[in-house]
C-alpha positions in Angstrom: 25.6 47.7 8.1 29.2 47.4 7.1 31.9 45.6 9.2 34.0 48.3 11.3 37.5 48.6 10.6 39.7 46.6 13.3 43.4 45.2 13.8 42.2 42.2 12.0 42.6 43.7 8.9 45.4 46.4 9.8 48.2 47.2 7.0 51.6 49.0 8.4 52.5 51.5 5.5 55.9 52.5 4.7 55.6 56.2 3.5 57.8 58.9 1.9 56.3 62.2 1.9 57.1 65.6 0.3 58.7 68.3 3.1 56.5 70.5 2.2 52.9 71.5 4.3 49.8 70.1 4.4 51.2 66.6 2.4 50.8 65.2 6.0 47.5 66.2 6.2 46.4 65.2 2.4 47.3 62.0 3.7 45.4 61.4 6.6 42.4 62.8 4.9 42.4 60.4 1.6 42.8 57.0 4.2 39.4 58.7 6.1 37.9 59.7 2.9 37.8 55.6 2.0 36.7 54.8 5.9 39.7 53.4 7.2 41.5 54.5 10.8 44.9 55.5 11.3 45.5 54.0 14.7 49.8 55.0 15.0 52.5 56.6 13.4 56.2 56.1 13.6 58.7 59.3 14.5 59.0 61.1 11.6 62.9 60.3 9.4 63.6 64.0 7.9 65.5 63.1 4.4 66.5 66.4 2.9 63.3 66.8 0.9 61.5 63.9 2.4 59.5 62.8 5.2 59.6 59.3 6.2 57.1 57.7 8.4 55.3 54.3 9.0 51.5 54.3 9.2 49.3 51.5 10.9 45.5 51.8 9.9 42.9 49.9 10.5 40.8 48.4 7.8 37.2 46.2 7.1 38.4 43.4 5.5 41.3 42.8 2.5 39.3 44.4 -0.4 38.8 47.8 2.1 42.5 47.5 2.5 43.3 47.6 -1.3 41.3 50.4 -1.0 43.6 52.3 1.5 46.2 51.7 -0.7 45.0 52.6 -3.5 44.3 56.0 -2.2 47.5 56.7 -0.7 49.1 55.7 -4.2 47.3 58.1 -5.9 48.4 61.1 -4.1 50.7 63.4 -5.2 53.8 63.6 -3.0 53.6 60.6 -1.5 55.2 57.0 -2.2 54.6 53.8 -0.6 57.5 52.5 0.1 56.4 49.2 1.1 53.4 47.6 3.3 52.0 44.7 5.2 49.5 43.0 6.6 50.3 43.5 10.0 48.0 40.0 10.9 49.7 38.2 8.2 53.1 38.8 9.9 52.2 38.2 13.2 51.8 34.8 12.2 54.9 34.4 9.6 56.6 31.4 11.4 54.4 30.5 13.5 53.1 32.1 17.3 54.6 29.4 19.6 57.7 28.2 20.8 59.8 24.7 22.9 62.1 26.8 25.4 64.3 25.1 27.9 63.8 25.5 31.3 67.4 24.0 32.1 70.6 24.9 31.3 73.1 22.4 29.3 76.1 23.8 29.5 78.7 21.4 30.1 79.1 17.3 30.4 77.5 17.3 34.1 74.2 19.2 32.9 73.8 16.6 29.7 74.7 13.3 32.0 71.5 14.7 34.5 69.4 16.0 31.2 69.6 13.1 29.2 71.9 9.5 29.5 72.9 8.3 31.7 71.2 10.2 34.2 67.9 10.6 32.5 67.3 6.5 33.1 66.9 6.8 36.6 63.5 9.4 36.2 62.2 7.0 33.4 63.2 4.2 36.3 61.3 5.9 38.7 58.3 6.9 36.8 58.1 3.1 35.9 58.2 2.0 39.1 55.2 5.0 40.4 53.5 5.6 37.4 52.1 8.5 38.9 55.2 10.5 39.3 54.8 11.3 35.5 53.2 14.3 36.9 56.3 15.3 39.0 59.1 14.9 36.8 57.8 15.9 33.4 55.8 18.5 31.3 53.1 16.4 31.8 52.2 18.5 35.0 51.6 21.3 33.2 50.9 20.5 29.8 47.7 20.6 27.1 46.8 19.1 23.8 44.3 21.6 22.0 42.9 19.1 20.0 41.1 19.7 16.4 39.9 18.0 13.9 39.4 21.5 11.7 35.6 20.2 11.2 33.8 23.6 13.0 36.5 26.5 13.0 35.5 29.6 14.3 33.2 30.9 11.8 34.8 28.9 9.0 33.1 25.8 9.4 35.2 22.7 8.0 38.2 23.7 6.7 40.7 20.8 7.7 43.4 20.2 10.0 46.2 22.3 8.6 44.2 25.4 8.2 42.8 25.1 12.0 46.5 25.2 13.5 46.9 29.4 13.2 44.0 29.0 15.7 45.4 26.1 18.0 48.5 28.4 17.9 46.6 31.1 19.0 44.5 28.9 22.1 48.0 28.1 22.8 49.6 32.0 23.2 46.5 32.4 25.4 47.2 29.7 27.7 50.9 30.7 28.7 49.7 34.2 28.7 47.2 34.3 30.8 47.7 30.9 33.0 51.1 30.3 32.6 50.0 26.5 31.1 51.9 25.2 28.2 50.0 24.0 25.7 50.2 23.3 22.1 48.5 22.7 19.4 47.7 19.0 18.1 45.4 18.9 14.6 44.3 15.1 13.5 43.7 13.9 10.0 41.4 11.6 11.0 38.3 10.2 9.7 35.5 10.5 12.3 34.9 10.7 15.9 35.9 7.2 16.5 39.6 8.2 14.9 39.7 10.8 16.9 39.2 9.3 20.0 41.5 6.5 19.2 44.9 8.8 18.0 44.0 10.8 21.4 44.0 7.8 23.4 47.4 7.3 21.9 48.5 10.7 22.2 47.4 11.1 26.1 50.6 9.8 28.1 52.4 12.9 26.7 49.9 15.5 28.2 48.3 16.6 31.7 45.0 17.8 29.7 43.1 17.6 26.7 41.4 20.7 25.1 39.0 20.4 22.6 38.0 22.9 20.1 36.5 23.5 17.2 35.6 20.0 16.4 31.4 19.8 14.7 28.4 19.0 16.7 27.4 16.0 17.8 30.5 14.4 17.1 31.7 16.7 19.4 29.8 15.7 22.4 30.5 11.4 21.5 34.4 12.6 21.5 34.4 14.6 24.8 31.9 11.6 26.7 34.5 8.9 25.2 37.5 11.0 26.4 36.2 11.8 29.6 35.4 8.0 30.1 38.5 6.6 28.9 41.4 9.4 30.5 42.3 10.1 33.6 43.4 13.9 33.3 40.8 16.7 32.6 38.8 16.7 29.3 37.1 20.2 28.2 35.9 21.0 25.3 36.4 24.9 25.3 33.7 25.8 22.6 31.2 24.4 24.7 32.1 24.7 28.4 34.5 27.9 28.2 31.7 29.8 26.5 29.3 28.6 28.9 31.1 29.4 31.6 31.5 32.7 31.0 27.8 33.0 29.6 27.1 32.4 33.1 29.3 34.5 34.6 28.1 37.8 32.7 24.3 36.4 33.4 25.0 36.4 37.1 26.0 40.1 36.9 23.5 41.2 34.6 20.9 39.9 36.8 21.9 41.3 39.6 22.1 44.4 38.0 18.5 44.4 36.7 17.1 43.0 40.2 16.2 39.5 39.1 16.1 36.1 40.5 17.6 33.3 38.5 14.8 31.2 39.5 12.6 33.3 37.9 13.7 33.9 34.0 13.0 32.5 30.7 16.0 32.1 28.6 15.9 31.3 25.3 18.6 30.2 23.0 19.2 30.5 19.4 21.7 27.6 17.9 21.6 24.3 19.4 25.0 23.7 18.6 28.2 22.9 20.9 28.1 25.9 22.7 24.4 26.5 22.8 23.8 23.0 24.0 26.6 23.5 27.1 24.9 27.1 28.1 21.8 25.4 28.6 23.2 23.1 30.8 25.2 25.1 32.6 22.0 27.7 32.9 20.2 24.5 34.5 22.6 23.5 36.7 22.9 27.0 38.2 19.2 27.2 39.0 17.3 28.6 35.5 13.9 26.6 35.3 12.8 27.5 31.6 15.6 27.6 28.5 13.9 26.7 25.8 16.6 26.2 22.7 15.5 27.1 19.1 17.6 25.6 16.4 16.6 25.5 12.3 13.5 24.0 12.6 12.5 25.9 15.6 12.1 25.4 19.3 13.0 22.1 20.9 11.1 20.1 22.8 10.5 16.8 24.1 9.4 14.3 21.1 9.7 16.8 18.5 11.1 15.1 15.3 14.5 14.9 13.3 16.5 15.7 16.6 20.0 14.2 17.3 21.0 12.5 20.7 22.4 15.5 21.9 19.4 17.5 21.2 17.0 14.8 22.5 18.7 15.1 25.9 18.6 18.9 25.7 14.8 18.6 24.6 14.3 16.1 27.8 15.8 18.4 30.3 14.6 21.8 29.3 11.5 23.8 28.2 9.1 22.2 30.4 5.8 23.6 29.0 6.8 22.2 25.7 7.0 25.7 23.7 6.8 25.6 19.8 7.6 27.9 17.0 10.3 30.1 15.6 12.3 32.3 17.1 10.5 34.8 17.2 7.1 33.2 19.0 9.4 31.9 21.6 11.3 35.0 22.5 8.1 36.9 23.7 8.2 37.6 27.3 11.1 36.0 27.3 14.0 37.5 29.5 17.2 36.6 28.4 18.2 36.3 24.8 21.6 34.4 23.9 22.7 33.9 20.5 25.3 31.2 19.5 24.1 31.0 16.1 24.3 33.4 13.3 24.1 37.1 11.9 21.3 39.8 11.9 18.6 36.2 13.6 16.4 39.0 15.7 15.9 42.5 15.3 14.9 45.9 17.2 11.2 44.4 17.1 11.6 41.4 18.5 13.2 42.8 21.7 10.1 44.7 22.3 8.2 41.7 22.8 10.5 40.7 25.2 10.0 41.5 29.2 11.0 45.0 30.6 14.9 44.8 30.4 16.2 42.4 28.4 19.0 40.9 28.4 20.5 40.1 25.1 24.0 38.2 24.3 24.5 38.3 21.0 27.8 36.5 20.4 28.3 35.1 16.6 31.3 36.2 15.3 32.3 38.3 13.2 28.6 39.3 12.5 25.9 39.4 16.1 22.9 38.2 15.6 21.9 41.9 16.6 24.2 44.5 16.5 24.5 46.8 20.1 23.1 50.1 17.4 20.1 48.1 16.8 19.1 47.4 20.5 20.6 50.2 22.2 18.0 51.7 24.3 16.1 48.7 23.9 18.3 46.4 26.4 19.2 46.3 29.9 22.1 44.6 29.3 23.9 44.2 26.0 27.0 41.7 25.1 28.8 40.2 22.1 31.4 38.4 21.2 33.6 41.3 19.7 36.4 43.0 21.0 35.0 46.4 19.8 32.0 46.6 21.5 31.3 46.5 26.0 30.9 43.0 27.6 32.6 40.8 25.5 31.7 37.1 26.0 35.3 35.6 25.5 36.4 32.3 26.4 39.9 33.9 27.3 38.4 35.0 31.0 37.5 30.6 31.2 40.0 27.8 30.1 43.0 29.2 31.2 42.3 29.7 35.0 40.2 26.0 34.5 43.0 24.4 33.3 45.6 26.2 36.0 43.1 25.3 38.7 42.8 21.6 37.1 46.4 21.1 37.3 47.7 23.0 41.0 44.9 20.6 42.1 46.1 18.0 40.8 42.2 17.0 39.2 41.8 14.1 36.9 38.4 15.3 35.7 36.3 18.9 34.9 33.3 18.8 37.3 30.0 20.7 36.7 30.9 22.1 40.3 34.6 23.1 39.1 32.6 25.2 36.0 30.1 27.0 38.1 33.0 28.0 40.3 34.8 29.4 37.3 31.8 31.6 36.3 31.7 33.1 39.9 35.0 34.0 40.2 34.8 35.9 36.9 31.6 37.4 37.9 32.9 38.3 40.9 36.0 39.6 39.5 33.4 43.0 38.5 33.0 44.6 41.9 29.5 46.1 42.7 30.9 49.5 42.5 32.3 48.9 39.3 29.3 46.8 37.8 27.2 48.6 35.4 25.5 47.4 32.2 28.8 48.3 30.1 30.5 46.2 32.0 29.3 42.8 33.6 32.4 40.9 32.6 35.7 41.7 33.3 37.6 42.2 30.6 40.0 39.9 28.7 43.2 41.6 29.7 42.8 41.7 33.1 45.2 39.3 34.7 43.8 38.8 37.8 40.8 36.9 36.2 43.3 33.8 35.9 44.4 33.2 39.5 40.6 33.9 40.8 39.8 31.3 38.9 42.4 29.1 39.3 42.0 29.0 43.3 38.0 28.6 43.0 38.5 25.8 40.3 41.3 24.4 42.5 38.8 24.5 45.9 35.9 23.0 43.9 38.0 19.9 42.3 39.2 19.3 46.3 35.2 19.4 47.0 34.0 17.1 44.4 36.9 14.8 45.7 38.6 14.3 41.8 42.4 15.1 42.6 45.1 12.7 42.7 46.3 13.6 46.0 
């Protein structure tokens, strides 16, 4: 089934058009006739003879685009004047910028901003070290840390080509939680390197985020970090997701009348994120997970598993369940994918129990697609923007962090994440939940500050601020 056309891959067309009728609509109909959406158009420029206009459509990928335009060349009465790709030049220069929160506008504000003035605050934070926190962005600041070894759906492809992606995490986190943070991509040479440069890096920052970095070193740089800092460590591609994982669980079970003491979950990729759902899962009550990776299910003393996975194996699936996928999933009652494209299909979900839940969240491609199991589950999710319920990490890290920080936290507890997933849950009222919508959605920016205060409350709980 073909990829459906999205902003991702939208072109802004610069067209002239003949004045004359029906060029308009010859148009429109040769950028359907190739599958492709016109989402806008401009206000029309009347030129004598001509029409002006700029187009936005919506494409599959870059080849479907050359498509488009190919089309629209080819029709008589119409020029392109010029196009883009509209992605492409959201990003030209960058998505981030340093802005001043001071003015300089005479000698007194630079003698207070920097010398001489500026020597007292460096006096002062020498003297209480913790007033770092006070008097600079460290307060309020993050390092999204990569190593560009596990991007997106990318896999390993370096440093430099993860930052449009750190820049991106970092838009996010002023949007939606008012937290600066910016984007910090290591050439480095193992997990042991990148511990060490973030060691170095840490006086500057207030937090460290994680992402995209590869399984297990992920987990060995997250444990080091956490052990060796003293502001909060979290790496968003395992907790973020899990956190809201949880949050749409809650929700869905509630809306299908079970008891999270009662389900079977299984999960398909034993990865970063597929390691921290099962633990978060756990910690919120769920007695049977059983995660499936390659070779199968895991389970205590099965071979060729990692540290990571040996831990997972040790704490989960307690009858000691083996097979594929597939023979784990019957009767099973919640399916989430972390893994890869088209893993299950309409047939396996029957051998589910009555109402399934399914989160299917690889990206770009589910491991089922909503189509294929509509009808078929209770509750459906993804990880896409275009379908209901989307699973995005968005709703998580920045209200975590905000919390973190108006706390004044040193550490992430496990308390401070299960608090996160119930104030998004929560954020869904029971008059609004239904099985389109068990998460809020991403643009809702309210989600934040619930968060933030639950997050907040929990750190002051678990006892982990500074003050």
């Amino acid at each position: 089934m073909p990829f459906l056309s999205t902003a991702a891959h939208s072109m802004n067309l610069k067209v002239a058009l003949d004045n004359v009728p029906n060029t308009l609509g010859r148009l429109a109909t040769a950028i359907g006739s190739v599958g492709a959406n016109i989402v806008s158009m401009g206000g029309f420029d009347v030129r004598g003879d001509l029409l002006i206009d700029d187009i936005v459509v919506n494409c599959r990928d870059e080849p479907h685009a050359q498509a488009v335009l190919a089309a629209v060349e080819a029709l008589e009465g119409v020029r392109v004047i010029s196009w883009f790709d509209r992605t492409f030049e959201m990003h030209e220069g960058g998505k981030i910028e340093v802005l001043p929160l001071v003015p300089v506008s005479d000698s007194h504000d630079l003698s207070m901003a920097y010398t001489p003035g500026v020597a007292r605050i460096c006096m002062a934070i020498h003297d209480e070290p913790a007033r770092v926190h006070d008097l600079t962005i460290k307060k309020n600041t993050v390092a999204i840390v990569t190593d560009g070894t596990a991007v997106l759906g990318l896999g390993d492809i370096g440093p430099e080509a993860a930052l449009p992606v750190m820049e991106g995490k970092a838009l996010l986190f002023k949007e939606f939680g008012g937290v600066d943070a910016f984007p910090i991509c290591l050439d480095v040479d193992g997990a042991a390197q990148l511990v060490e440069a973030v060691i170095a890096l840490a006086p500057t920052f207030g937090g460290i985020n994680l992402e995209d970095i590869a399984a297990p070193a992920a987990f060995e740089v997250e444990e080091a970090l956490k052990e060796a800092l003293d502001i909060p460590v979290f790496h968003d591609d395992q907790h973020g997701t899990a956190v809201v994982v949880m949050a749409a669980l809650w929700n869905a079970l509630k809306l299908t009348g079970r008891d999270i003491g009662d389900i079977s979950v299984v999960i398909a990729g034993m990865g970063a994120a597929g390691m921290a759902v099962g633990k978060i899962l756990r910690n919120a009550g769920v007695v049977e997970i059983i995660g499936v990776d390659r070779a199968g299910a895991v389970y205590s003393g099965r071979d060729g598993l990692n540290f990571a996975k040996e831990w997972f194996a040790d704490h989960t699936n307690p009858d000691r369940r083996m097979g594929s996928l597939q023979d784990v999933l019957r009767g099973s009652d919640v399916f989430v994918g972390v893994s890869g494209p088209g893993l299950i299909d309409a047939a396996d979900l029957r051998t589910m129990a009555p109402d399934p839940i399914v989160f299917a969240m690889a990206n770009p491609e589910p491991e089922i697609r909503p189509e294929e199991a509509d009808g078929l589950a209770a509750v459906m999710a993804t990880g896409r923007s275009d379908y209901p319920n989307q699973i995005n990490n968005v709703l998580a890290f920045p209200g975590i962090f905000r919390g973190a920080f108006d706390a004044g936290a040193t550490d992430i507890t496990e308390n401070m994440k299960i608090a996160a997933a119930l104030a998004i849950a929560a954020s869904v009222s029971d008059d609004d939940l239904r099985a389109d919508l068990v998460v809020p959605s991403v643009f809702d920016k309210s989600v934040p500050h619930r968060v933030a205060e639950a997050v907040a409350a929990a750190a002051v709980e678990d006892g982990v601020c500074r003050s």
